[in-house]
LUMSEZA-585452 format. One line per field, with one value per residue (C-alpha): y, z, x; residue number from 1; residue in three letters. Coordinates in steps of 0.05 Angstrom, whole numbers, plus 5000, padded with zeros to 4 digits. Example, Ala and Ser with C-alpha at 12.3 -4.5 7.8 and 13.67 -1.06 7.14 Angstrom:
! residues 2
py	[4910:4979]
pz	[5156:5143]
px	[5246:5273]
i	[1:2]
aa	[ALA:SER]
//
This chain:
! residues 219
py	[4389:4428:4449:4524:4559:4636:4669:4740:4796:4833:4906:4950:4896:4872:4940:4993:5025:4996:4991:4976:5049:5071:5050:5081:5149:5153:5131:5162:5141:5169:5138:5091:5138:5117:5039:5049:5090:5027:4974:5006:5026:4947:4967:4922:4868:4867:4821:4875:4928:4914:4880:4946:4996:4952:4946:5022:5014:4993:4932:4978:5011:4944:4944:5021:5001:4953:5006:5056:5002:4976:5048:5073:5011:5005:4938:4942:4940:4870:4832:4806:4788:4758:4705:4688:4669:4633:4593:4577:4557:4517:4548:4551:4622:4643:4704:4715:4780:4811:4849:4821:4783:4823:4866:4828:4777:4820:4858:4796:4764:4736:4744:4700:4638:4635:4568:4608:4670:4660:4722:4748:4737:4781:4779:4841:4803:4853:4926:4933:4897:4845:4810:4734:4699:4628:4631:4647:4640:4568:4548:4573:4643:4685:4755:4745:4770:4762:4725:4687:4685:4637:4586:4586:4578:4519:4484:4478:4439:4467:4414:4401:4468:4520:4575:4650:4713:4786:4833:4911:4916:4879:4839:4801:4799:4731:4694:4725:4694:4627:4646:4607:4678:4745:4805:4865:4937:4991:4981:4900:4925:4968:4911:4851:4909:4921:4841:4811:4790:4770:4799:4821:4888:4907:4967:4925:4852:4858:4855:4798:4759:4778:4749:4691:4686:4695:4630:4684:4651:4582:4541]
pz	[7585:7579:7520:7506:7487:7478:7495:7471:7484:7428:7442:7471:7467:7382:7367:7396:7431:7450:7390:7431:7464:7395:7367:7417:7423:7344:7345:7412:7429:7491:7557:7522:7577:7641:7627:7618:7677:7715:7686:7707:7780:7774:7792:7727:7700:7634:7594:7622:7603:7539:7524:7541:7502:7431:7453:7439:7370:7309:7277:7202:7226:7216:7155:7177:7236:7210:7159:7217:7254:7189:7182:7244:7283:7281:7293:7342:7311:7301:7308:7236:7257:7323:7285:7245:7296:7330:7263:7248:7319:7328:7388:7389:7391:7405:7414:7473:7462:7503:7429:7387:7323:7270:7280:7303:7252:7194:7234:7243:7171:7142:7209:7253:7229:7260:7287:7340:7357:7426:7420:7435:7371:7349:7324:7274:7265:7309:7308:7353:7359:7404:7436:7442:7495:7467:7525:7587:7664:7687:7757:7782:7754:7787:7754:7692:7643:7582:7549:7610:7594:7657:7634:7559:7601:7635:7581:7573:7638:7680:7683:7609:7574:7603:7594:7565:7577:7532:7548:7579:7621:7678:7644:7634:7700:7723:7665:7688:7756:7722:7672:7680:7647:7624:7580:7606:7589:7618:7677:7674:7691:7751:7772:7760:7810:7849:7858:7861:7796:7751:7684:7625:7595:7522:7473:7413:7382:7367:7433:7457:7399:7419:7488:7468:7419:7469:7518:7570:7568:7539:7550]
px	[2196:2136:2102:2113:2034:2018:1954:1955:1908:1883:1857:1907:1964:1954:1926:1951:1880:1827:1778:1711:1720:1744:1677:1634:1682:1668:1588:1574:1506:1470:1491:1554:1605:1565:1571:1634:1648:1607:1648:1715:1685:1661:1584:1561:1609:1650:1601:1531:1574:1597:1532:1494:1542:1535:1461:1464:1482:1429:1446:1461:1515:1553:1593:1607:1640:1680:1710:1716:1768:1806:1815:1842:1867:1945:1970:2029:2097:2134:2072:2081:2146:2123:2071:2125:2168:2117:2101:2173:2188:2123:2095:2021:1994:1925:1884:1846:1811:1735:1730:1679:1687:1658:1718:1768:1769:1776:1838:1864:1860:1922:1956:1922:1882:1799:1819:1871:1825:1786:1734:1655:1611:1555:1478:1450:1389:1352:1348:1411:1473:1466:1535:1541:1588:1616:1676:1640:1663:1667:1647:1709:1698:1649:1674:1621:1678:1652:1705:1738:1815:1828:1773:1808:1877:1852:1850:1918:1948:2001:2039:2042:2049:2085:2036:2052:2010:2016:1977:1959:1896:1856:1822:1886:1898:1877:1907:1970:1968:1961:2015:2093:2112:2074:2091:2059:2050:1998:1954:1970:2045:2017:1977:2035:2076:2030:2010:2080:2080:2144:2137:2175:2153:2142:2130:2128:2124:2202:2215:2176:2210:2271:2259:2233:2287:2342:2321:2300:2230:2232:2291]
i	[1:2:3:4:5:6:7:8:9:10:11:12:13:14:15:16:17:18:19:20:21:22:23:24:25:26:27:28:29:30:31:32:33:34:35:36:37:38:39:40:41:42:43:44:45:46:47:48:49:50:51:52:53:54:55:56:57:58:59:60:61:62:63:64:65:66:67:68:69:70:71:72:73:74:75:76:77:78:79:80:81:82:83:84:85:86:87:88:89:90:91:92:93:94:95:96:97:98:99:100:101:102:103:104:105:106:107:108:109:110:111:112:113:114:115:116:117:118:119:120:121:122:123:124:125:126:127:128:129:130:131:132:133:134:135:136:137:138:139:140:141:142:143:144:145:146:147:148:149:150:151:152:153:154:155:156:157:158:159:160:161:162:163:164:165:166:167:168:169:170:171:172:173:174:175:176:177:178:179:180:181:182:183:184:185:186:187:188:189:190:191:192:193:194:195:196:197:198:199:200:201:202:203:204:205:206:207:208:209:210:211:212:213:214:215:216:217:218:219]
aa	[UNK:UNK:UNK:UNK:UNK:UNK:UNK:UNK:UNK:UNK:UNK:UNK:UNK:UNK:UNK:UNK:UNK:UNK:UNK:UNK:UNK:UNK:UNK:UNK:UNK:UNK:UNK:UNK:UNK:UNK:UNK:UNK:UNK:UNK:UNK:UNK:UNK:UNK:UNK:UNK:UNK:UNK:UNK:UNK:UNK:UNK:UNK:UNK:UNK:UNK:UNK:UNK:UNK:UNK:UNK:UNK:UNK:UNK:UNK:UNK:UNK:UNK:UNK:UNK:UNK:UNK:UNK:UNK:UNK:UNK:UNK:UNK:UNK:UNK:UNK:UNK:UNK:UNK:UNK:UNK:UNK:UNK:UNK:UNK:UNK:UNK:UNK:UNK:UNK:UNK:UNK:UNK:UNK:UNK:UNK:UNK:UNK:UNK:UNK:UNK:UNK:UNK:UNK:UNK:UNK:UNK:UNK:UNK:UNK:UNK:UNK:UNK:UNK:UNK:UNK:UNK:UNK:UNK:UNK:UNK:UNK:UNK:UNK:UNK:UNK:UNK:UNK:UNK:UNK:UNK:UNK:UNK:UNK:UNK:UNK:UNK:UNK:UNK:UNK:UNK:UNK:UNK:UNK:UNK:UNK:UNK:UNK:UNK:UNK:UNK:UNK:UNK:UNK:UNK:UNK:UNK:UNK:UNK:UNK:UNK:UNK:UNK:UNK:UNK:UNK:UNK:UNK:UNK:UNK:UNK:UNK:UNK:UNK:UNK:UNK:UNK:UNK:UNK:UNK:UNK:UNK:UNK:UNK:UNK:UNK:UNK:UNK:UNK:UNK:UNK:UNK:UNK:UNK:UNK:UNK:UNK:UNK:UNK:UNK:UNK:UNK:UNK:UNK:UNK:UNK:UNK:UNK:UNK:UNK:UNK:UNK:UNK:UNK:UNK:UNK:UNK:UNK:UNK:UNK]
//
């Protein structure tokens, strides 16, 4: 039987926006919307584009931003719940998220241990914020995500864990297509439909833990 492991997204699917577009909504600094607009049309890759945009940003504003997302995130309901069911049960459950660790970590203290959180890092030496990329594409990978969810699921074999994707957006998409089973909500819904993809949807934690709870997922 195969082991059961859970790869979660974090913004949009943990948290209930997305806290990178949060951050540069709130800071707004000159030219942040047209990256953006590139990296959804797919003219510059996730990992340029979310380089660029932070690049935007000087290095001070650090401890500022952090406030700004421990103040206005909301963590999704039942994930407290969810981790605990995880723990109890002994399923493994990591974070695979393209946020970036300065903020992510500290949303994620006493939820989520460091050891289980797959994320970009971050350098304020400089005068700007510069983004670092510990989990990049493998040879496989040409999309230059970032963060590359499928490498992180690769790690994990197919025919010895039986491999669980949550999450809302496209850049979950191609850990889904490796997934034995994926919770999805937003545009990774439309794109699961759209794809031919089996998936469960979910407004909140409570009912991914009920699912799992109720032998729908893991036997």
């Amino acid at each position: 039987m195969k082991k059961p492991v859970i790869f979660c997204d974090f913004d949009g699917t943990v948290t209930e926006t997305d806290n990178i577009i949060a951050i540069m909504k709130q800071f707004a600094p000159p030219g942040w919307e047209q990256i953006k607009d590139d990296v959804l049309s797919k003219r510059v890759s996730i990992r340029q584009g979310v380089g660029e945009m932070f690049a935007l940003l000087p290095s001070g504003l650090k401890q500022e931003i952090i406030s700004f997302v421990q103040r206005t995130a909301r963590i999704r309901a039942g994930f407290q719940e969810f981790v605990d069911y995880t723990r109890e049960r002994g399923i493994p459950l990591f974070i695979v998220s393209g946020g970036i660790d300065f903020f992510v970590y500290p949303m994620l203290e006493g939820l989520v241990e460091k050891e289980q959180i797959y994320c970009n890092g971050s350098d304020f030496s400089g005068e700007t914020i510069q983004i670092r990329w510990p989990h990049p594409c493998d040879d496989t990978c040409h999309n230059d995500c970032g963060l590359c969810k499928s490498a992180i699921l690769k790690k994990f074999a197919g025919d010895r864990y039986q491999r669980i994707v949550i999450g809302d957006s496209i850049t979950d998409l191609e850990a889904a297509k490796m997934a034995d089973h994926v919770f999805a909500r937003d545009f990774l819904q439309e794109k699961c439909e759209e794809e031919g993809l089996a998936y469960t949807p979910f407004a909140s934690f409570f009912d991914i833990r009920d699912a799992l709870a109720g032998k729908e997922v893991i036997a």
